[in-house]
Predicted model as a PDB file, atoms N, CA, C, CB and O in Angstrom, pLDDT in the B-factor column:
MODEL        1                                                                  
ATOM      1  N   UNK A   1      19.215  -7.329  -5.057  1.00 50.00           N  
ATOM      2  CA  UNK A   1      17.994  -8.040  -5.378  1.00 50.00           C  
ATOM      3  C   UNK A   1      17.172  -8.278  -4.116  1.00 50.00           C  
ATOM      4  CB  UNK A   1      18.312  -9.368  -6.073  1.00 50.00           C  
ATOM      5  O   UNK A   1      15.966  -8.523  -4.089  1.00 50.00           O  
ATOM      6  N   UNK A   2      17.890  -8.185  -3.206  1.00 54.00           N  
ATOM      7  CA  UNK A   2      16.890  -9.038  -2.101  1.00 54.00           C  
ATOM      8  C   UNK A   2      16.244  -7.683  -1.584  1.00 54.00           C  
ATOM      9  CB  UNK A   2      17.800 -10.141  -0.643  1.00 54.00           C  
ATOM     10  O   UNK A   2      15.126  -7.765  -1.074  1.00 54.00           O  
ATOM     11  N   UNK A   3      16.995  -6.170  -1.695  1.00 65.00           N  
ATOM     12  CA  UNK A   3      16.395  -5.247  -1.404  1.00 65.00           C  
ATOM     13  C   UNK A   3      14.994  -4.767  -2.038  1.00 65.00           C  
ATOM     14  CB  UNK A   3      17.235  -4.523  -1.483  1.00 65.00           C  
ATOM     15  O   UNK A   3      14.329  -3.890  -1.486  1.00 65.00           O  
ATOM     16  N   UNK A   4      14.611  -5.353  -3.154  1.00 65.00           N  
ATOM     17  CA  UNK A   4      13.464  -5.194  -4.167  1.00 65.00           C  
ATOM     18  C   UNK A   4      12.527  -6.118  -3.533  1.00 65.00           C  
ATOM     19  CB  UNK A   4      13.806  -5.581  -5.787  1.00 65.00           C  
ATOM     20  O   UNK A   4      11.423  -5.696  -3.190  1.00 65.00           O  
ATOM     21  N   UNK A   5      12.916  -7.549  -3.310  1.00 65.00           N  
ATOM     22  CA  UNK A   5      12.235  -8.143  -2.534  1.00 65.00           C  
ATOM     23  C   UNK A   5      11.505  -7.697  -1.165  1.00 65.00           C  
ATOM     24  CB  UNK A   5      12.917  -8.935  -2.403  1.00 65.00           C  
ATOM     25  O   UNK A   5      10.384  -8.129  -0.896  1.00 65.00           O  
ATOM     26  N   UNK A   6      12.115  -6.919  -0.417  1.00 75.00           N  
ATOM     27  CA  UNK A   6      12.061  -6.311   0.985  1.00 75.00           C  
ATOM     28  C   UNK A   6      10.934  -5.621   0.790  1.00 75.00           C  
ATOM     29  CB  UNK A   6      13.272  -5.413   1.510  1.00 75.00           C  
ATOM     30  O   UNK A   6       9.932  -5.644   1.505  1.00 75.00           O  
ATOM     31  N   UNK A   7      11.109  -5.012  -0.178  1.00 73.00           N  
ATOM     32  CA  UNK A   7      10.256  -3.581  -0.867  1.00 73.00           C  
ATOM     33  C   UNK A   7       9.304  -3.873  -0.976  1.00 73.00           C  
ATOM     34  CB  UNK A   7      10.494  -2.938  -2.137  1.00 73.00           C  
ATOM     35  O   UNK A   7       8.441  -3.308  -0.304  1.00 73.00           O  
ATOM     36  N   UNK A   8       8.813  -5.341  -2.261  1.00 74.00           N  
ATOM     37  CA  UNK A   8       7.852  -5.663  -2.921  1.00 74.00           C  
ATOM     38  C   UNK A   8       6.814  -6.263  -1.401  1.00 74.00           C  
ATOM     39  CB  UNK A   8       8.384  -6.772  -4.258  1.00 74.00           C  
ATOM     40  O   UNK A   8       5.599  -6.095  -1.300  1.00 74.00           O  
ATOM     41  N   UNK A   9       7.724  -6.973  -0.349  1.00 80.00           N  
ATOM     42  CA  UNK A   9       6.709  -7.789   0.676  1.00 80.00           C  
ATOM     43  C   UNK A   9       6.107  -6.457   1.418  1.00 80.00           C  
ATOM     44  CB  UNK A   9       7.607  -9.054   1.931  1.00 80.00           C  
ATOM     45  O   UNK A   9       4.927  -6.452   1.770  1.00 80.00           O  
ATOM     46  N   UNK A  10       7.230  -4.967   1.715  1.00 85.00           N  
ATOM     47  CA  UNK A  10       6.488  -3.973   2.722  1.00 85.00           C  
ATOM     48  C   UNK A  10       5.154  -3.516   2.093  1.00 85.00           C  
ATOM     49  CB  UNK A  10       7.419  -2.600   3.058  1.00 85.00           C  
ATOM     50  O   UNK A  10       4.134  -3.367   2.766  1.00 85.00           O  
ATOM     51  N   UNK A  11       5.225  -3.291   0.688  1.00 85.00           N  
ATOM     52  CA  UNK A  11       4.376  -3.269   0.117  1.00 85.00           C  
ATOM     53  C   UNK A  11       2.995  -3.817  -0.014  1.00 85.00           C  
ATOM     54  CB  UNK A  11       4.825  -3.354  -0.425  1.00 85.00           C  
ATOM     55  O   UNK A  11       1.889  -3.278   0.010  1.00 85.00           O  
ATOM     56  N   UNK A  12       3.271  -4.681  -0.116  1.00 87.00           N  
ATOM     57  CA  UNK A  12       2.457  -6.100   0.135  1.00 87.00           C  
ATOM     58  C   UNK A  12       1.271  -6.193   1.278  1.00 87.00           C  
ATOM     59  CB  UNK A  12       3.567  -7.226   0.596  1.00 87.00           C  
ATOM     60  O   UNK A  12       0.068  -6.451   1.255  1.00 87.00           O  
ATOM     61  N   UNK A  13       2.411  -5.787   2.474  1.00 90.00           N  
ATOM     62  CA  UNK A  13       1.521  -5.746   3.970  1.00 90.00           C  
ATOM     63  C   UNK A  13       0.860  -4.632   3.689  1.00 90.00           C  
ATOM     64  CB  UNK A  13       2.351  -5.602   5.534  1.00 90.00           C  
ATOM     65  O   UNK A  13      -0.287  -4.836   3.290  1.00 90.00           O  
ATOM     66  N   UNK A  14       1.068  -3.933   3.733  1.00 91.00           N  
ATOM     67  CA  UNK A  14       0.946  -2.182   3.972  1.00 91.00           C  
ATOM     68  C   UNK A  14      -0.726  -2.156   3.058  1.00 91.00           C  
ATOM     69  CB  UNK A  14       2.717  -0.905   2.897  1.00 91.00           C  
ATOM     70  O   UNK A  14      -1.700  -1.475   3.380  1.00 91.00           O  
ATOM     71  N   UNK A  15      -0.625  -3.117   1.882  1.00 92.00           N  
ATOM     72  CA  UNK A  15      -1.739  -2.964   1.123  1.00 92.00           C  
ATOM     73  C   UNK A  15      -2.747  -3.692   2.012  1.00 92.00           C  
ATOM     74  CB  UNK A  15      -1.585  -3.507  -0.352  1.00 92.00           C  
ATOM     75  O   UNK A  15      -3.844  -3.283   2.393  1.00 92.00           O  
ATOM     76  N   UNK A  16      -2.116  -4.909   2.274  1.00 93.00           N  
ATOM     77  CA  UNK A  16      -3.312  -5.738   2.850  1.00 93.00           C  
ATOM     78  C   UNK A  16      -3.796  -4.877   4.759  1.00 93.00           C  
ATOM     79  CB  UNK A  16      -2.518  -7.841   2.978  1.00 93.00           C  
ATOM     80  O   UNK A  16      -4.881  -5.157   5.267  1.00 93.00           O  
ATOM     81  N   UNK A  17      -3.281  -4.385   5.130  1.00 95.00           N  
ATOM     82  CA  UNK A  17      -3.433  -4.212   6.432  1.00 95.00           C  
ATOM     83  C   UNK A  17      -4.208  -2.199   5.771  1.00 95.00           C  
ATOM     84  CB  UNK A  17      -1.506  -4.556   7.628  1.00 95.00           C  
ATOM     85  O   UNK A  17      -4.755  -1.401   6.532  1.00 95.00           O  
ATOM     86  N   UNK A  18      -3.998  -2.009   4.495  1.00 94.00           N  
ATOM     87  CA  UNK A  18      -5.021  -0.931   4.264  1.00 94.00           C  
ATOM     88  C   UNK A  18      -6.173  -1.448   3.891  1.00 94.00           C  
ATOM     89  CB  UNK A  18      -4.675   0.029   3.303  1.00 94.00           C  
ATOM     90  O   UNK A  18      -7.041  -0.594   4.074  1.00 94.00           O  
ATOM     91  N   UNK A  19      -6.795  -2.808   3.285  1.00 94.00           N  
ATOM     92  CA  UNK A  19      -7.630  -3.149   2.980  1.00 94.00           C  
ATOM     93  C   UNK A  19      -8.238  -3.600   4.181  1.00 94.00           C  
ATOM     94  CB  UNK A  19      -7.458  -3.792   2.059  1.00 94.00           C  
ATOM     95  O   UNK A  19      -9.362  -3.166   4.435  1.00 94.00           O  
ATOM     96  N   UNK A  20      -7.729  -4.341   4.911  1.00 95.00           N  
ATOM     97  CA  UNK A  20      -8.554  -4.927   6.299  1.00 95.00           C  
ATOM     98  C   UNK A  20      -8.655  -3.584   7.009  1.00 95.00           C  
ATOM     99  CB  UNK A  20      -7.639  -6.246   7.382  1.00 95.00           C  
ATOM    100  O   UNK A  20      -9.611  -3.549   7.783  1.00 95.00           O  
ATOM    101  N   UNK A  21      -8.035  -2.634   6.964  1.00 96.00           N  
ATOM    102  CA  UNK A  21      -9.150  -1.153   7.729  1.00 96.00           C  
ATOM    103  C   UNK A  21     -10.079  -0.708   7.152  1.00 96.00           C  
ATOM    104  CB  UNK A  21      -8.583   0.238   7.963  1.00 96.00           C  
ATOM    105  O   UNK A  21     -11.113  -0.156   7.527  1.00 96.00           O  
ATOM    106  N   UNK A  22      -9.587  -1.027   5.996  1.00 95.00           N  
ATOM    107  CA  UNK A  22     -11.065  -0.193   4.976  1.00 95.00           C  
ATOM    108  C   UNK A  22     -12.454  -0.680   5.044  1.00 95.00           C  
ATOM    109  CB  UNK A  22     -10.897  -0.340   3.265  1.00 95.00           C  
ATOM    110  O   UNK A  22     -13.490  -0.030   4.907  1.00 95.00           O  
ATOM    111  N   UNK A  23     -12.282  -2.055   5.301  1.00 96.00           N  
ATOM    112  CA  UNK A  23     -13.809  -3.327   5.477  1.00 96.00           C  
ATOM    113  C   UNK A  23     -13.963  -2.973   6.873  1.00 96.00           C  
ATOM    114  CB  UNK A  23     -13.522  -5.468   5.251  1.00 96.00           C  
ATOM    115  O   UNK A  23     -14.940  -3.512   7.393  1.00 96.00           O  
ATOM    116  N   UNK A  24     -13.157  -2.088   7.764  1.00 96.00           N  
ATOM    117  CA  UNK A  24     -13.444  -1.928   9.076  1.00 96.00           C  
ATOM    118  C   UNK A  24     -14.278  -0.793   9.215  1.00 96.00           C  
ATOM    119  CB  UNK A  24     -12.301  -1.835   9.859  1.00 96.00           C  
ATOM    120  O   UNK A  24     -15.373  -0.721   9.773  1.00 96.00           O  
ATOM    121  N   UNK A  25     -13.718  -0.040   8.721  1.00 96.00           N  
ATOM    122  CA  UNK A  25     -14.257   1.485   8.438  1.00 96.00           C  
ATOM    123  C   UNK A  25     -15.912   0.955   7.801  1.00 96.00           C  
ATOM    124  CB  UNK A  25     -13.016   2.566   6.985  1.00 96.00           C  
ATOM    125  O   UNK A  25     -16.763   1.715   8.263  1.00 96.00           O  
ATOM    126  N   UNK A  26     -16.554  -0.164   6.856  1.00 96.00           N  
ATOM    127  CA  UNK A  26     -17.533  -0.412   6.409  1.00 96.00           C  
ATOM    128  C   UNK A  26     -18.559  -0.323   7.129  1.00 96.00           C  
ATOM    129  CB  UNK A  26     -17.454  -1.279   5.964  1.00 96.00           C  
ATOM    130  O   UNK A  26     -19.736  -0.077   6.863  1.00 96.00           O  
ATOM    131  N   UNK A  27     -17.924  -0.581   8.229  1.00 96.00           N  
ATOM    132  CA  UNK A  27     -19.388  -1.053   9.437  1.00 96.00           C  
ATOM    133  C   UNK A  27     -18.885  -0.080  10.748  1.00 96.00           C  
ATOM    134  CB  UNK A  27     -19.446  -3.321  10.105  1.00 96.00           C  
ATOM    135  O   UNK A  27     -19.717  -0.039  11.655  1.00 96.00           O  
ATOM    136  N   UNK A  28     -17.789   0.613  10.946  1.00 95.00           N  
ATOM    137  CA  UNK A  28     -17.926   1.633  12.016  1.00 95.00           C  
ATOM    138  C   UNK A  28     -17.182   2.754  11.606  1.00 95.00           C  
ATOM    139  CB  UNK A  28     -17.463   1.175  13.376  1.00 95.00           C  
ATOM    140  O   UNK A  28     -16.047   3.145  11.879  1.00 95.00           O  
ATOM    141  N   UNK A  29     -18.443   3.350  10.600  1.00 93.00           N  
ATOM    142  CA  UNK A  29     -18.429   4.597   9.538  1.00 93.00           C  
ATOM    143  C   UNK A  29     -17.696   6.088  10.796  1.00 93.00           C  
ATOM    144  CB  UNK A  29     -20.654   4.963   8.776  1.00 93.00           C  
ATOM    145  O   UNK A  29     -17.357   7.058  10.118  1.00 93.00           O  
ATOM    146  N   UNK A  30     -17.497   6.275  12.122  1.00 94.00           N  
ATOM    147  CA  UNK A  30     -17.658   7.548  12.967  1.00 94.00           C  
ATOM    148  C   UNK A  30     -15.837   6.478  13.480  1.00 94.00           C  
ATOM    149  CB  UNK A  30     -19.641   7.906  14.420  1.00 94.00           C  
ATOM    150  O   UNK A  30     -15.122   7.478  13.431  1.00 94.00           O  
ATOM    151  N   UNK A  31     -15.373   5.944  13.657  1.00 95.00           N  
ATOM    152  CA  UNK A  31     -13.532   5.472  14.000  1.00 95.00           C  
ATOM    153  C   UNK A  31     -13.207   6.286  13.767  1.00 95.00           C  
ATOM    154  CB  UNK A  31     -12.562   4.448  13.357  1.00 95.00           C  
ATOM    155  O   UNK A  31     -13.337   6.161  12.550  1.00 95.00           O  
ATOM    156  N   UNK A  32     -12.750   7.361  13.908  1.00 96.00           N  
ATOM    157  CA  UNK A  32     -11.622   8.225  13.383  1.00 96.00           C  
ATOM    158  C   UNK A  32     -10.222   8.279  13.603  1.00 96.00           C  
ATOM    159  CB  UNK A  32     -11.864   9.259  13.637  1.00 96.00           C  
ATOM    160  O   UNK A  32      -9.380   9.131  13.320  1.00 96.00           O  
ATOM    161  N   UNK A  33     -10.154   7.045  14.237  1.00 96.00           N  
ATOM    162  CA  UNK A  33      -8.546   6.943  14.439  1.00 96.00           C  
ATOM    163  C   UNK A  33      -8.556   5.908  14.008  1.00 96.00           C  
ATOM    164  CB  UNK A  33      -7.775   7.042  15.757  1.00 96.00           C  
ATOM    165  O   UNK A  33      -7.650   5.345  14.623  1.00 96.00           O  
ATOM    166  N   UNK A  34      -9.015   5.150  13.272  1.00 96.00           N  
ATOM    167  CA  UNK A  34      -8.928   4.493  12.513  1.00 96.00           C  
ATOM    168  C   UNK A  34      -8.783   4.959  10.821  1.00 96.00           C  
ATOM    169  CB  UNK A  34      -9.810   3.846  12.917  1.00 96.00           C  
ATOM    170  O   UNK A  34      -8.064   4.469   9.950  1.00 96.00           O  
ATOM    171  N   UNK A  35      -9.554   5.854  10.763  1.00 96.00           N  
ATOM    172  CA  UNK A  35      -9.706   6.609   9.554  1.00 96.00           C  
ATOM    173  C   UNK A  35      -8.470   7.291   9.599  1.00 96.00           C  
ATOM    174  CB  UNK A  35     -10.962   7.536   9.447  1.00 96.00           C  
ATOM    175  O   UNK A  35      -7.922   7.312   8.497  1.00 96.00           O  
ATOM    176  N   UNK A  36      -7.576   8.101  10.896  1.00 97.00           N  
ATOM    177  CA  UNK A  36      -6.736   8.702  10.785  1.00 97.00           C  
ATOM    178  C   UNK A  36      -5.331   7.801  10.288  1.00 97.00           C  
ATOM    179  CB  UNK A  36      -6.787   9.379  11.925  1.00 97.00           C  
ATOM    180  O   UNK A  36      -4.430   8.131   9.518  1.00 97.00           O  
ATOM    181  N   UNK A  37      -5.602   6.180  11.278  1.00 95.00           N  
ATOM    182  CA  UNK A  37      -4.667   5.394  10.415  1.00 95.00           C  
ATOM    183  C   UNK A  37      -4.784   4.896   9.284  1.00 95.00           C  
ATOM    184  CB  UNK A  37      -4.339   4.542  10.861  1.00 95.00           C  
ATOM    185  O   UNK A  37      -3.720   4.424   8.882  1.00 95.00           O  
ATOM    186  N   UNK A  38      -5.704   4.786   8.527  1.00 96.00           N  
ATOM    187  CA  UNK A  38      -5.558   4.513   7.223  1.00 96.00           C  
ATOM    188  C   UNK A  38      -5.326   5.553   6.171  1.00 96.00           C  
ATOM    189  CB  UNK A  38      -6.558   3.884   6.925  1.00 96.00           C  
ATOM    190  O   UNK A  38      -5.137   5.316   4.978  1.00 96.00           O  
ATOM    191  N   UNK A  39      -5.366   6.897   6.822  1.00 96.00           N  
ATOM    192  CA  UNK A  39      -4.475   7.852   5.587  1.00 96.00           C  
ATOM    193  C   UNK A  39      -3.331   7.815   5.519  1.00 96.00           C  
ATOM    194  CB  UNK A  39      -4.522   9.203   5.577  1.00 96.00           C  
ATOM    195  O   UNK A  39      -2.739   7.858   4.441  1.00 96.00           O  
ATOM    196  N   UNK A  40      -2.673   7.712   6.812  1.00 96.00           N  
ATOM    197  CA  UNK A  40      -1.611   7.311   7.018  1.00 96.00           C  
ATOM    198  C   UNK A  40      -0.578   6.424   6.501  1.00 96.00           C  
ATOM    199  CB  UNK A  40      -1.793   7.120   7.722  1.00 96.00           C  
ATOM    200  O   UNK A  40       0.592   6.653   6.195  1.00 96.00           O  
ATOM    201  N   UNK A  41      -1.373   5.209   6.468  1.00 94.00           N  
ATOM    202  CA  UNK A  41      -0.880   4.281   5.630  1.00 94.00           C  
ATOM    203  C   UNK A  41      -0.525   4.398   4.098  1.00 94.00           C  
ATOM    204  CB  UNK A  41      -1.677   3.423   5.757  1.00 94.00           C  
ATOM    205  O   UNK A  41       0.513   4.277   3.447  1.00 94.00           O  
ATOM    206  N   UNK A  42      -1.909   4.702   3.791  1.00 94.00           N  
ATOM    207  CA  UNK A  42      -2.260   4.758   2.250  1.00 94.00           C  
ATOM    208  C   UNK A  42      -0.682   6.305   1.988  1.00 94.00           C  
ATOM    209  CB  UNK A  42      -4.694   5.423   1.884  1.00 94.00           C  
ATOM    210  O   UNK A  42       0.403   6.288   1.408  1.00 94.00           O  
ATOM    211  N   UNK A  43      -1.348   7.239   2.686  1.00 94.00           N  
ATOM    212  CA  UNK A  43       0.623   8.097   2.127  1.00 94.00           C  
ATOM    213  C   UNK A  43       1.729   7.722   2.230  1.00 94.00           C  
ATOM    214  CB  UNK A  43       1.215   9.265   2.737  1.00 94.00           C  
ATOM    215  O   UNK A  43       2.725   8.312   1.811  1.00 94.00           O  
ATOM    216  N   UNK A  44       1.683   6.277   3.032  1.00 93.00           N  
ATOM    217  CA  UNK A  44       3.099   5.617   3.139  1.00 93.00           C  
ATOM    218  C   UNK A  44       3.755   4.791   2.084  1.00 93.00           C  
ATOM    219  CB  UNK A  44       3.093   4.777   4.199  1.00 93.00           C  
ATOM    220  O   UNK A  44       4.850   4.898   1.533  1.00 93.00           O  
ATOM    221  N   UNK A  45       2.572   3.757   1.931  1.00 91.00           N  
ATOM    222  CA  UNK A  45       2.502   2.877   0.609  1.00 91.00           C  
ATOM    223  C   UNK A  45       2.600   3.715  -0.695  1.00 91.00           C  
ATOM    224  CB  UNK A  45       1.097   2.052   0.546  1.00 91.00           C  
ATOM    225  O   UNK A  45       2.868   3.132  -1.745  1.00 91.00           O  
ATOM    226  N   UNK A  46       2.317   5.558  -0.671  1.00 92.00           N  
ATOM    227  CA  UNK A  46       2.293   6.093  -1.877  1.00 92.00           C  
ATOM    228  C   UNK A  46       3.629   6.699  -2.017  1.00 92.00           C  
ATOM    229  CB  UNK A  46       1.175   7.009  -2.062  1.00 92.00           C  
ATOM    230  O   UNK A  46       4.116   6.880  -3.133  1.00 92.00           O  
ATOM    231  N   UNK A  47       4.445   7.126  -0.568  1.00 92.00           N  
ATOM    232  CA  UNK A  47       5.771   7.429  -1.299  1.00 92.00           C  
ATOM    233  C   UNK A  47       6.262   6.367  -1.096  1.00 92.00           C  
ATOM    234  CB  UNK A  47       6.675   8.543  -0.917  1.00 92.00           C  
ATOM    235  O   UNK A  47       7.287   6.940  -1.466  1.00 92.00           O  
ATOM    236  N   UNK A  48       6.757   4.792  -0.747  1.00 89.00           N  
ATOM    237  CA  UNK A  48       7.448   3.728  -0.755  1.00 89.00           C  
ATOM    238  C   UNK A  48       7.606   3.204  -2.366  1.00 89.00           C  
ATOM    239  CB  UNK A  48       6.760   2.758   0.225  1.00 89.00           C  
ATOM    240  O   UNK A  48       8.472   2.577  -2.975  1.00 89.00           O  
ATOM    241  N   UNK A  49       6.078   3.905  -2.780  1.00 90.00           N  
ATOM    242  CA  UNK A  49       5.714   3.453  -4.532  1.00 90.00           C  
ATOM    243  C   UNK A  49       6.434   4.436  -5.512  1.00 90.00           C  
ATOM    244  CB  UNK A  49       3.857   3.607  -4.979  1.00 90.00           C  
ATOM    245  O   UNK A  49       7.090   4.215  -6.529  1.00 90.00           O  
ATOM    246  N   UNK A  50       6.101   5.575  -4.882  1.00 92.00           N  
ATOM    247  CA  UNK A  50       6.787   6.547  -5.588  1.00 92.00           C  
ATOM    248  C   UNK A  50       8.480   6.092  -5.634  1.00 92.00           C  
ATOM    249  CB  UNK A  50       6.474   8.022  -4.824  1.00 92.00           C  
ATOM    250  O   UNK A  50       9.172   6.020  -6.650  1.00 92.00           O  
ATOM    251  N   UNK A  51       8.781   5.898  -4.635  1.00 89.00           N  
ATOM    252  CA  UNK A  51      10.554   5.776  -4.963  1.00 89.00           C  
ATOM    253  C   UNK A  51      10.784   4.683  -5.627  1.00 89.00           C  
ATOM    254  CB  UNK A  51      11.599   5.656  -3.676  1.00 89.00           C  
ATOM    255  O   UNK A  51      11.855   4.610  -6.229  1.00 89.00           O  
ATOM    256  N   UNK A  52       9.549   3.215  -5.704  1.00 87.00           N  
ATOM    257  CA  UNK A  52      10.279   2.088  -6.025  1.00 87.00           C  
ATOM    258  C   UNK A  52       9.828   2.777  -7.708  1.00 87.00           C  
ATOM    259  CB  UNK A  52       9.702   0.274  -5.295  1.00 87.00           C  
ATOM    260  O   UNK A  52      10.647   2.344  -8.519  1.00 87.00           O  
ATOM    261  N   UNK A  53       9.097   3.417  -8.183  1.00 90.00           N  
ATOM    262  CA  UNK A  53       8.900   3.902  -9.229  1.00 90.00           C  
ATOM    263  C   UNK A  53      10.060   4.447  -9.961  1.00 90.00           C  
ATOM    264  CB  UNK A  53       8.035   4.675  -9.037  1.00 90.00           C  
ATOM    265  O   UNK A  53      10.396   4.028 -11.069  1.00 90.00           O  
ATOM    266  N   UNK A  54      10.633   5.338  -9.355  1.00 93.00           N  
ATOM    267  CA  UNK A  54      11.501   5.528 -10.113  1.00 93.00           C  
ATOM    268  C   UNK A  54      12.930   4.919 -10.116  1.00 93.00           C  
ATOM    269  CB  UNK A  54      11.492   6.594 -10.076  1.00 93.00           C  
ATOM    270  O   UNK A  54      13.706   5.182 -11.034  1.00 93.00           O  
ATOM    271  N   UNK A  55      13.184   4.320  -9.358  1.00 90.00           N  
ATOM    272  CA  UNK A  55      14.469   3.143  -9.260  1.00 90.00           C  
ATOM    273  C   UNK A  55      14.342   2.415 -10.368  1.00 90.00           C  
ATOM    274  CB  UNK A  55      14.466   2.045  -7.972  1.00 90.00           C  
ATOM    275  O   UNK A  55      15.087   2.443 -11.348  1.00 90.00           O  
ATOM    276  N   UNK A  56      12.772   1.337 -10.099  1.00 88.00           N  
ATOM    277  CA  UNK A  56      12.797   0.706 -11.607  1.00 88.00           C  
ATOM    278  C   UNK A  56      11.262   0.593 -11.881  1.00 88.00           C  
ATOM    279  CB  UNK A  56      13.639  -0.945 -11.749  1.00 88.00           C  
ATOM    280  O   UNK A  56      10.547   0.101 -11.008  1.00 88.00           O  
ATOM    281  N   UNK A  57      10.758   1.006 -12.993  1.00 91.00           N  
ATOM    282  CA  UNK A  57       9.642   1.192 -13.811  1.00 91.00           C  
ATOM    283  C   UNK A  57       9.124   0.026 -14.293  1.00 91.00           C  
ATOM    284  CB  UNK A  57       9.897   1.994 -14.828  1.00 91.00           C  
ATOM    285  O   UNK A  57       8.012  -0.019 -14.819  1.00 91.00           O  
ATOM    286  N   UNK A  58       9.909  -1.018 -14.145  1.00 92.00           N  
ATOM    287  CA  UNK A  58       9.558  -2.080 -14.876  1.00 92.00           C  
ATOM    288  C   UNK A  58       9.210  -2.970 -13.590  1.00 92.00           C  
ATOM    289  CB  UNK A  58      10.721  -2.615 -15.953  1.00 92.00           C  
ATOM    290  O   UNK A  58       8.209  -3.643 -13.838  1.00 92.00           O  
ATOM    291  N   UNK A  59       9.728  -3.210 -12.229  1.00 87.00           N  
ATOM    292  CA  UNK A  59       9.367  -3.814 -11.471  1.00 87.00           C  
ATOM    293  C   UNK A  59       8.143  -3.047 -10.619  1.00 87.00           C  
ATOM    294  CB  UNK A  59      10.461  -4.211 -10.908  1.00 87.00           C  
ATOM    295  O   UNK A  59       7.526  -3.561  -9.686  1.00 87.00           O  
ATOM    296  N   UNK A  60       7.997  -2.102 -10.994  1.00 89.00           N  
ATOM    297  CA  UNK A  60       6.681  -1.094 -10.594  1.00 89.00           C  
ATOM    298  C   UNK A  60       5.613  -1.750 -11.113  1.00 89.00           C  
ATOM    299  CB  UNK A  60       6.662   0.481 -11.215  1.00 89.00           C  
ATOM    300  O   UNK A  60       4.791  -2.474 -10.552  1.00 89.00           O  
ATOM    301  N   UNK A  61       5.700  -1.468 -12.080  1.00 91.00           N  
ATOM    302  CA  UNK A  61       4.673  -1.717 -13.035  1.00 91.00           C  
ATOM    303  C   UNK A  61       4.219  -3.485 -12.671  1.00 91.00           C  
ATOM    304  CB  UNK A  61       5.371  -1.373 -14.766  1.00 91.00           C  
ATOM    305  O   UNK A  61       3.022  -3.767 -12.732  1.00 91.00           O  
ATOM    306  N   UNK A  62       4.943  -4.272 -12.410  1.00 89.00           N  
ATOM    307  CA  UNK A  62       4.828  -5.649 -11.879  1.00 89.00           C  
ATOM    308  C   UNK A  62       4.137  -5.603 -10.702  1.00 89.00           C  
ATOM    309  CB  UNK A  62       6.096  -6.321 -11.655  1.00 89.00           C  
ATOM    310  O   UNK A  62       3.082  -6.237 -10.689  1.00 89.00           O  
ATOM    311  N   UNK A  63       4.453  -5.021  -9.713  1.00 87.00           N  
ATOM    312  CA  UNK A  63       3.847  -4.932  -8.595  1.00 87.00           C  
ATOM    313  C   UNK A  63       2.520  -4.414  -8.483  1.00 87.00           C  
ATOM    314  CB  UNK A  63       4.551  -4.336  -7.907  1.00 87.00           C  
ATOM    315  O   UNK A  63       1.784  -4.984  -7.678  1.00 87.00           O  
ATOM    316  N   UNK A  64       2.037  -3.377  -9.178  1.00 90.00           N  
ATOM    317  CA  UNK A  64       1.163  -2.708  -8.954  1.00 90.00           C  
ATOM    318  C   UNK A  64       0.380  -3.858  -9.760  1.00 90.00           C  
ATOM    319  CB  UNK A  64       1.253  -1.193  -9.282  1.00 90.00           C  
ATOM    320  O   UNK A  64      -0.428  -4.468  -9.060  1.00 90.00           O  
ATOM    321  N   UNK A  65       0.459  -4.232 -10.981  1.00 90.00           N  
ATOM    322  CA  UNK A  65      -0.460  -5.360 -11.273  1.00 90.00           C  
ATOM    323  C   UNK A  65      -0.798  -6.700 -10.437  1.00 90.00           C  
ATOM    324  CB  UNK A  65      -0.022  -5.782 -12.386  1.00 90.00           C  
ATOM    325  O   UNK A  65      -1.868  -7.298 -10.333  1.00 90.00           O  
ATOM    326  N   UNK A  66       0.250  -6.927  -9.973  1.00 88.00           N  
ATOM    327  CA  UNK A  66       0.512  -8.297  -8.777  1.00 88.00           C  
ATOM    328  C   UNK A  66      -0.781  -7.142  -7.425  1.00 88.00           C  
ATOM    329  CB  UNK A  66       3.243  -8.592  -7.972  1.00 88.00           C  
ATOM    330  O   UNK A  66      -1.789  -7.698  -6.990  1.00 88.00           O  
ATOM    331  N   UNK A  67      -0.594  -6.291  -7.188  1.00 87.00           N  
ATOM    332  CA  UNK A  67      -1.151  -5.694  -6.114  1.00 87.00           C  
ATOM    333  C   UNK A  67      -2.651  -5.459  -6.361  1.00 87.00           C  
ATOM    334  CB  UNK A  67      -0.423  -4.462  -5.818  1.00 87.00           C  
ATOM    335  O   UNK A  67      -3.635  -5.517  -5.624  1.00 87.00           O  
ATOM    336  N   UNK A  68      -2.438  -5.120  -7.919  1.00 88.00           N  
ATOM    337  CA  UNK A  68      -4.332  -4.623  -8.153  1.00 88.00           C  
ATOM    338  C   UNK A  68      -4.776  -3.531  -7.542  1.00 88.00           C  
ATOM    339  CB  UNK A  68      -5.493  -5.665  -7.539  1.00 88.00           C  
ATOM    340  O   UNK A  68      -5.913  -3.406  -7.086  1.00 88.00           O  
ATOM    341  N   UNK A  69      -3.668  -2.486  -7.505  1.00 85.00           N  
ATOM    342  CA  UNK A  69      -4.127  -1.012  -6.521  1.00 85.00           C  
ATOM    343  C   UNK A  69      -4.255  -0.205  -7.749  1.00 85.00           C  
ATOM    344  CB  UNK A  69      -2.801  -0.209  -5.193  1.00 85.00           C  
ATOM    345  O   UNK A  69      -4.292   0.958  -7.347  1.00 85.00           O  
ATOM    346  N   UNK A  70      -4.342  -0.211  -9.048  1.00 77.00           N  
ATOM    347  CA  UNK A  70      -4.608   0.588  -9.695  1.00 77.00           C  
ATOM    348  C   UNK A  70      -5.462  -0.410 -10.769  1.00 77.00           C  
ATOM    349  CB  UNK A  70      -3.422   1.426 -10.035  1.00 77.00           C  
ATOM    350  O   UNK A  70      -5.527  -1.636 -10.849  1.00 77.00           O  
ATOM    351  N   UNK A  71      -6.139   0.772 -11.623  1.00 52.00           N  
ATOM    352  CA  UNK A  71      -7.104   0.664 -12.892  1.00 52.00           C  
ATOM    353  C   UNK A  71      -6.647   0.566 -13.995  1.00 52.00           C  
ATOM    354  CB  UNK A  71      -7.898   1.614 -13.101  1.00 52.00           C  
ATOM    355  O   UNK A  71      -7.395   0.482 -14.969  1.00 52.00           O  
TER     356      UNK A  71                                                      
ENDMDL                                                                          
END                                                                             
């Protein structure tokens, strides 16, 4: 259990520290290493999701609503 926990907080950061680059990127549109770290990120947070996905579907699905990264 506490490993889901671990998961759900890396998660967590990883989103918020992609959102505070993204409002960065708003106003200094030419960063590119900034831009280069936020793809970065964003493919990290997508396989960390991908695996917690299929472990368990049901705490996925929790998170991603708790997170608000999807539609």
């Amino acid at each position: 259990m506490a490993c889901i926990y671990h998961q759900k907080k890396n998660k967590k950061f990883l989103t918020e520290r992609i959102n505070h680059i993204s409002d960065h990127l708003k106003t200094n549109k030419k960063d590119k290493g900034t831009q280069k770290a936020l793809l970065d990120l964003v493919g990290k947070r997508r396989s960390l999701l991908d695996y917690f996905k299929n472990k368990d579907i049901v705490a996925y699905r929790e998170l991603i609503k708790e997170l608000g990264i999807r539609k």
